[in-house]
N, C-alpha and C positions, 0 to 999 in steps of 0.2 A: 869389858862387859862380860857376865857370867851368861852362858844359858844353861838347858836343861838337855839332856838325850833324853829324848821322849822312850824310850823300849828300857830304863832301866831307871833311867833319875838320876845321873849324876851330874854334878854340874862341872863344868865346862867354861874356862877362861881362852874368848876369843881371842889369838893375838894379832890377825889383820882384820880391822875390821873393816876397812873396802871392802875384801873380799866377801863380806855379810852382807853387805848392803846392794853387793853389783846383782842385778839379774840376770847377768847374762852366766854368773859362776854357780855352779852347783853344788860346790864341797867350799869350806872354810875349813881352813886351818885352827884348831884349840889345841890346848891343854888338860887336861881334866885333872880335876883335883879330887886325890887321894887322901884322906888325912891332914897330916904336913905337910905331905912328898906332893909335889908339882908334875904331873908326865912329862914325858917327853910330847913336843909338838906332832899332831897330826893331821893328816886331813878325813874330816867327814862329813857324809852330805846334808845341806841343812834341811831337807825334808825332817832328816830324824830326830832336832831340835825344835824347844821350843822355849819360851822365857822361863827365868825362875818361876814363875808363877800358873804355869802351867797353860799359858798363854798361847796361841802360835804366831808365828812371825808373818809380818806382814805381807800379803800377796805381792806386793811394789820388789820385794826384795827376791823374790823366788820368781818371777815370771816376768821375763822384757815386755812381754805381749801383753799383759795384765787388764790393760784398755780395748782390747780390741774385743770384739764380739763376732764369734764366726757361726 
C-alpha cells in the first residue's frame, strides 16, 4: 500500500502493514520512493501521512479510544 507524507508529498511504500492499521502503534514502518531507487525502510509517524489522494487515514487506525466520548 502507497501513502503520502502529508509535509512534503512523497509517497511512501508501507511494508508492515499491521503496523498501519494497529492503534495502539504510532509510527509505521515505509519506504519512500525515490525515482527508481527504493529507501531504505523506516519508521515514521502516521499522523504525518496520508492516502495518495490526499486523504487521511482512518481515525480506527490512529486512536484505540476512537469510540469513547470523554
Amino acid at each position: 500500500m502507497f501513502l503520502r507524507n502529508a509535509s512534503n508529498g512523497d509517497l511512501a511504500q508501507v511494508v508492515e502493514l499491521g503496523q498501519l492499521t494497529d492503534p495502539n502503534s504510532s509510527s509505521v514502518t515505509v519506504q519512500f520512493q525515490a525515482g527508481e531507487e527504493v529507501g531504505d525502510p523506516e519508521s515514521v509517524e502516521k499522523s504525518g501521512l496520508t492516502f495518495a489522494s490526499g486523504e487521511a487515514l482512518p481515525k480506527c487506525w490512529m486512536d484505540a479510544h476512537y469510540r469513547i466520548s470523554f
